[in-house]
C-alpha positions in Angstrom: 88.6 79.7 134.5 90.4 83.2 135.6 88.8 86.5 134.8 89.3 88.1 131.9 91.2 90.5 134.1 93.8 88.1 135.5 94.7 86.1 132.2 97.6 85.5 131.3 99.3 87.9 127.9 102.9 87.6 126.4 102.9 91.5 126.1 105.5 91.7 128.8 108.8 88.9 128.3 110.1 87.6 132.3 113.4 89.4 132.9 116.5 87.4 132.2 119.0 87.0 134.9 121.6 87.9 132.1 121.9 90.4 129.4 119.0 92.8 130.8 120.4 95.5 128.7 120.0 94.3 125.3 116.9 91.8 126.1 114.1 93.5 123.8 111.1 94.0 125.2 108.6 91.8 123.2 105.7 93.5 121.1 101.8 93.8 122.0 100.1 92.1 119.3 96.8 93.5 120.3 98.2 96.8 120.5 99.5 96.3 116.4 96.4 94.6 115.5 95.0 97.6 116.9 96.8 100.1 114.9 96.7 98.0 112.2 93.1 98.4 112.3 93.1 102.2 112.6 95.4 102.6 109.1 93.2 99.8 107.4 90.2 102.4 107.8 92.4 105.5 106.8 93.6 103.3 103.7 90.2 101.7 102.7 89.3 105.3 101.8 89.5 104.3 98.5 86.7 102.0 98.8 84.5 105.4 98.0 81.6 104.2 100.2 79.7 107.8 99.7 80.3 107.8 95.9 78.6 104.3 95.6 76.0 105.2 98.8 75.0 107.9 95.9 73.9 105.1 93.8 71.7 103.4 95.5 69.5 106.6 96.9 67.5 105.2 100.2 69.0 101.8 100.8 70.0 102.1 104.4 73.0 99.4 104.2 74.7 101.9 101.9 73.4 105.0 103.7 74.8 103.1 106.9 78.4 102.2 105.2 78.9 105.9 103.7 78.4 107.0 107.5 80.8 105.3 109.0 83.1 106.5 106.0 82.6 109.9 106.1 83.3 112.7 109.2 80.5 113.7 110.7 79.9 117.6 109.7 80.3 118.8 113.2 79.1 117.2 116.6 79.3 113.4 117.4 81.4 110.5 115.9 81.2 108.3 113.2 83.8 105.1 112.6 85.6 107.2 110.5 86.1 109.6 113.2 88.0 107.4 115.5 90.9 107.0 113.0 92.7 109.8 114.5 92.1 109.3 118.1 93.0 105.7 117.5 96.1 106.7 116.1 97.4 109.2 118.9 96.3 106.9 121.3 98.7 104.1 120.8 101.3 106.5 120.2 101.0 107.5 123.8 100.7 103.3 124.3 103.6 102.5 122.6 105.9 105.4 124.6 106.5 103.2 127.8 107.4 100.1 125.6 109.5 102.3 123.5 111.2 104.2 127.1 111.7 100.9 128.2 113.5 99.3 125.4 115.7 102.1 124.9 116.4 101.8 129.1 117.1 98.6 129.0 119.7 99.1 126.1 121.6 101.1 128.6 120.4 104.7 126.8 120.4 107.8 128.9 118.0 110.3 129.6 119.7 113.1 127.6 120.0 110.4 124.7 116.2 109.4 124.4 115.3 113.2 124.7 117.1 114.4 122.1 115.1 111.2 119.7 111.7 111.9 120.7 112.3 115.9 120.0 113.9 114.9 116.7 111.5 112.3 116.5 108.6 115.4 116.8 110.7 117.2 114.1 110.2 114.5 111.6 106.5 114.0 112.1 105.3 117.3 111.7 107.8 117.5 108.9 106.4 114.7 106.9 103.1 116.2 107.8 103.8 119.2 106.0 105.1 117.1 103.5 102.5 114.9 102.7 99.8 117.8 102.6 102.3 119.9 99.8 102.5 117.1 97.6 99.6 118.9 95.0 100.6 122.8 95.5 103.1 124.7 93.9 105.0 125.6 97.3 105.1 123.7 100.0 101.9 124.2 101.9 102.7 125.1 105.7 99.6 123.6 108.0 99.5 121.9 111.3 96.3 120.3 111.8 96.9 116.9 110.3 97.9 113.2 112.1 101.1 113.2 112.2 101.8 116.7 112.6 99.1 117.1 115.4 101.3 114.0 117.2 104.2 115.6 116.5 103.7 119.4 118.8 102.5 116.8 121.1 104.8 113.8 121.2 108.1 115.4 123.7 105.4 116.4 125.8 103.6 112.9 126.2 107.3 111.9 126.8 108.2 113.5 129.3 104.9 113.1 130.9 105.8 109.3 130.6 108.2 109.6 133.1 105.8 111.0 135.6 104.1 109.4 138.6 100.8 108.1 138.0 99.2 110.6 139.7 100.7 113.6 138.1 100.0 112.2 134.4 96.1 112.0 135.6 96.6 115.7 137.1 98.1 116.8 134.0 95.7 115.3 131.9 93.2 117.3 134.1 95.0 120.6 134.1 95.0 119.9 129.9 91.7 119.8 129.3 90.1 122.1 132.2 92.9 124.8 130.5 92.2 124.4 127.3 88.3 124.9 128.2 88.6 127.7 130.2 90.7 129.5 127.2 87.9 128.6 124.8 85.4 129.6 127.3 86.8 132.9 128.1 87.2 134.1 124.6 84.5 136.0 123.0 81.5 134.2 121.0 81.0 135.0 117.6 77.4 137.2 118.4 74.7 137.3 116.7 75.6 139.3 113.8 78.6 137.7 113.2 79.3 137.0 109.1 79.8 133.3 109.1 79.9 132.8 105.1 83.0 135.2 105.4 84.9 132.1 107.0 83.2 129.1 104.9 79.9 128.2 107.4 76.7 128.8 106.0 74.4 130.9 107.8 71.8 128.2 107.7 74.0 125.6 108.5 71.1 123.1 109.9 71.6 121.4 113.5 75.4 122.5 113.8 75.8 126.5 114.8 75.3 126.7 118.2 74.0 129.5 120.4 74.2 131.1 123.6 77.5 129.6 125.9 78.0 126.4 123.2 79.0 129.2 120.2 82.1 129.3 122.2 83.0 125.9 120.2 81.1 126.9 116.8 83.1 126.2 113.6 85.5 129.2 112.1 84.3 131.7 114.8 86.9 130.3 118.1 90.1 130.7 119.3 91.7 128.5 117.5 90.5 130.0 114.7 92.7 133.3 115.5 95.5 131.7 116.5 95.6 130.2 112.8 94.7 133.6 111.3 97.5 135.1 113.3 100.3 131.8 113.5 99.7 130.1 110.1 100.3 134.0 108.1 103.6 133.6 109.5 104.5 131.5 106.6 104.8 131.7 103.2 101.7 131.6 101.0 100.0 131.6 98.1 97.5 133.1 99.2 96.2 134.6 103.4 95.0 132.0 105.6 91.5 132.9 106.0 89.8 130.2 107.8 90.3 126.2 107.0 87.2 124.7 105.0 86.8 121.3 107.4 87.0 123.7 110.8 90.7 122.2 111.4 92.9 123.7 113.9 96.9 123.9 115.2 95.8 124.8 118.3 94.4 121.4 118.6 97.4 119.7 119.1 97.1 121.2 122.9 93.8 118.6 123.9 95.7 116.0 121.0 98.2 115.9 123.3 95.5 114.5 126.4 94.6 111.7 124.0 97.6 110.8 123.8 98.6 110.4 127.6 95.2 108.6 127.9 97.6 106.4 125.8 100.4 106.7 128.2 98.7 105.7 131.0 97.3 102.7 129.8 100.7 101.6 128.3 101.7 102.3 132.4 98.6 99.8 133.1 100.1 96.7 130.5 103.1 97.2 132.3 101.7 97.4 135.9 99.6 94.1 135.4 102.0 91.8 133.5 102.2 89.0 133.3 98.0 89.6 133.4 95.8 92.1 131.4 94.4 95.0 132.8 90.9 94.4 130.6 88.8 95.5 133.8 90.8 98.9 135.0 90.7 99.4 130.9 86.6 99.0 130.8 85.8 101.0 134.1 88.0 104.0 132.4 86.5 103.8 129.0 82.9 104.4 130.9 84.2 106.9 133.0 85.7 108.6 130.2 82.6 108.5 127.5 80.1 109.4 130.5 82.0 112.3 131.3 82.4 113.5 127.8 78.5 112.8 127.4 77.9 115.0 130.3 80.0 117.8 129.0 78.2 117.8 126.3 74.6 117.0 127.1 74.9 119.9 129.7 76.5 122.4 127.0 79.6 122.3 128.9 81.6 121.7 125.9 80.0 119.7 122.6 82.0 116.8 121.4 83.4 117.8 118.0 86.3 115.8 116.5 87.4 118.5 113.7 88.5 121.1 117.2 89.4 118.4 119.0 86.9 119.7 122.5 87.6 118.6 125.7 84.7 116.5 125.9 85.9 114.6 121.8 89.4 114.0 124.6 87.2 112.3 127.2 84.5 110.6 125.0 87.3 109.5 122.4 89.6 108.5 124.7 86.8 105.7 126.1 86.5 104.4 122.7 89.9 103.8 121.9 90.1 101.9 125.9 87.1 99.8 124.5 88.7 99.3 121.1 91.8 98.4 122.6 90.2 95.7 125.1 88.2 94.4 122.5 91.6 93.7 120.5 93.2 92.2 124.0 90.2 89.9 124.2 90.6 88.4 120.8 94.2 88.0 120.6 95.4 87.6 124.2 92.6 85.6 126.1 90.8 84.5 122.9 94.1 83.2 121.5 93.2 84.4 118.0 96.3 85.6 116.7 95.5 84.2 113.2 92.2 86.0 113.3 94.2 89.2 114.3 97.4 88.6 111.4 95.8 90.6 108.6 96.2 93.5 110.8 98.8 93.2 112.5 100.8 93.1 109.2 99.7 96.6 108.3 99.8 97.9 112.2 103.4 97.2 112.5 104.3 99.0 109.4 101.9 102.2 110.2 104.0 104.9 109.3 104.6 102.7 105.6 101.0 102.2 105.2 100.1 106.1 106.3 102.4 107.1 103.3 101.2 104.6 100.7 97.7 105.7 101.3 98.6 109.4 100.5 101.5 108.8 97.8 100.5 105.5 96.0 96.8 105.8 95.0 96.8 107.6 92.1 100.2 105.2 90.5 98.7 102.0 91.6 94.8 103.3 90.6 96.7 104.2 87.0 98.0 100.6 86.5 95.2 98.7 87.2 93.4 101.1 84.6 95.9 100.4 82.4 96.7 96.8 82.3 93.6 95.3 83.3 91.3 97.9 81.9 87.7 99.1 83.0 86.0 96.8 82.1 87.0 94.2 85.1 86.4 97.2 87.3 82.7 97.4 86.1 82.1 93.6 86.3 79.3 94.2 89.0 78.1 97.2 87.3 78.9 101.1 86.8 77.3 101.9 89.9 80.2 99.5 92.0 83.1 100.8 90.0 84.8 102.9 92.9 84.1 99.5 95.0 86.3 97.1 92.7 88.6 99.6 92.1 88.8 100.5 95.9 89.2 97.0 96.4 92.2 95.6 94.5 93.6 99.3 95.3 93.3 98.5 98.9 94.8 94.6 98.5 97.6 95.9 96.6 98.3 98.1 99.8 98.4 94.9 102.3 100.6 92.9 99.6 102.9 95.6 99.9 102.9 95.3 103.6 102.6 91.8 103.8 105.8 91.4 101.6 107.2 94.2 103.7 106.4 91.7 106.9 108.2 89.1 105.4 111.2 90.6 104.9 111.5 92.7 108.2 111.6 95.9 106.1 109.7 98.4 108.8 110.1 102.2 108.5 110.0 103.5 111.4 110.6 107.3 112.4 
């Protein structure tokens, strides 16, 4: 038997002697299965794990469930947590596929620049979009997915076209700059009013003192870049501070995650017809030992909602590991079937990130409607959200699935 390292994969098709131009360059399924993972955990949102963990005060299954649905309030990561990682990620994956197909369709340079920056244009557009859909103007903010991707995406482009070792030096200079900003600008001190920006003053286990207050929530530089940047636009009302800790600035270390992605889209490419599985595993402990260091030492905590350095580095493991685990299964395991359910909603993401925010309440409505609540408290009142969540969330994949089978994919 071969390593798990030198197995065979069909991610890269052998080049025909004829028609290289307009050959198509064959998909990754692990890499959809992937990202059809990380939209089914965005989507099964509506499952309202917490509101049902609320239910059943002290049983740890529950307790353990509404975890992994929820964002952890400040430091560390929860399953939840790696939905946004995941997703930038395999947007860097996907780039030297996507450069590739487009060069072997005879495309120019000039050609696929100008897409990827209108490309960038549309993402943090439908950002914005997406997040103005409940105000009465539309609500200008930056910290989101897809807009978050989009600041970063022409960069992770262009980046793509470097050598190997100047992606891994720009990844470097990313995240050591980034730091050294953070580090450099003033902490909050000690008598600084933190209720003024939404933190409580007592705010148990999560306001840091001494160098780490650098990184503490509503009190940072990315915090005055907002107040400063997002008062450009139109508002309702000032930007004051945002309630989750949320930043545009974060699109800067965003944009490291996403060449992590790059560069192990370089690495499918490098090994094929084989899987890289071992150079994947050796950087996903690299990567989550440094960003355990960073912040074990007080370097620089790992928090998700700034998007530290150190989330980068740790983050950026867990999406290798997630993404060899997926390799595993599909490619040397052979379970495609096994990986079908996902792949159905990972290669219609950007159709299944805009159900989940536009079709909830319609499709929530009609079940109400024409089935009534009594179905949906079958299992009792406390489970409600659950069944509801549930045929919510099935409704979502037989969307998709039908999407599947008709080759209707939005793409961007």
């Amino acid at each position: 038997m071969p390593a798990a390292s030198e197995v065979a994969t069909t991610t890269t098709p052998v080049q025909p002697p004829v028609a290289e131009a307009v050959a198509p360059v064959q998909r990754n399924v692990a890499v959809d299965a992937y990202r059809g993972l990380v939209m089914l955990l965005m989507m099964a949102e509506v499952l309202r794990l917490s509101e049902v963990a609320r239910s059943f005060p002290g049983n740890p299954i529950w307790r353990f469930l509404a975890f992994n649905q929820s964002h952890v309030e400040w430091a560390g990561m929860s399953l939840h947590d790696t939905i946004q990682p995941g997703f930038t990620f395999l947007a860097g994956v996907a780039l030297p596929y996507s450069i590739r197909s487009r060069q072997r369709k005879g495309e120019s340079f000039p050609r696929m620049l100008l897409h990827t920056i209108w490309r960038s244009v549309l993402l943090i557009a439908l950002g914005i979009f997406l997040r103005s859909t409940t105000g009465p103007i539309t609500y200008f903010t930056f910290e989101d997915t897809l807009t978050q991707i989009g600041l970063g995406y022409t960069f992770a482009f262009l980046l793509t076209f470097a050598r190997p070792r100047m992606q891994w030096i720009a990844l470097a200079a990313i995240l050591i700059g980034y730091w050294l900003a953070w580090a450099l600008y003033p902490t909050p001190g000690a008598g600084f009013n933190y209720a003024a920006v939404g933190v409580p003053s007592d705010w148990p286990g999560h306001l840091y003192s001494g160098f780490a207050s650098h990184w503490n929530k509503n009190s940072n530089l990315g915090q005055a870049v907002d107040v400063w940047f997002l008062n450009l636009f139109p508002r309702t009302a000032p930007f004051a501070f945002n309630g989750g800790g949320y930043l545009t600035l974060s699109f800067i270390p965003t944009l490291g995650t996403m060449l992590i992605g790059v560069i192990a889209g370089r690495w499918f490419h490098e090994a094929a017809p084989r899987l890289p599985l071992r150079r994947f595993m050796i950087a996903a402990a690299v990567l989550i030992a440094a960003g355990l260091v960073c912040h074990f030492t007080g370097i620089c905590p790992i928090v998700k909602r700034i998007w530290t350095p150190s989330w980068t580095l740790f983050s950026g493991g867990a999406c290798l590991l997630f993404l060899t685990a997926f390799c595993w299964i599909v490619d040397v395991k052979n379970n495609r079937r096994l990986a079908f359910p996902l792949v159905v909603i990972g290669m219609n993401s950007i159709a299944a990130y805009m159900m989940a925010h536009l079709w909830e309440e319609f499709i929530q409505n009609s079940f109400k409607i024409h089935l009534g609540m009594n179905l949906m408290s079958l299992f009792g009142v406390s489970l409600e959200p659950l069944v509801m969540g549930s045929l919510t969330l099935l409704a979502y994949w037989l969307i998709l699935y039908w999407m599947f089978k008709n080759k209707v994919f939005i793409r961007i």
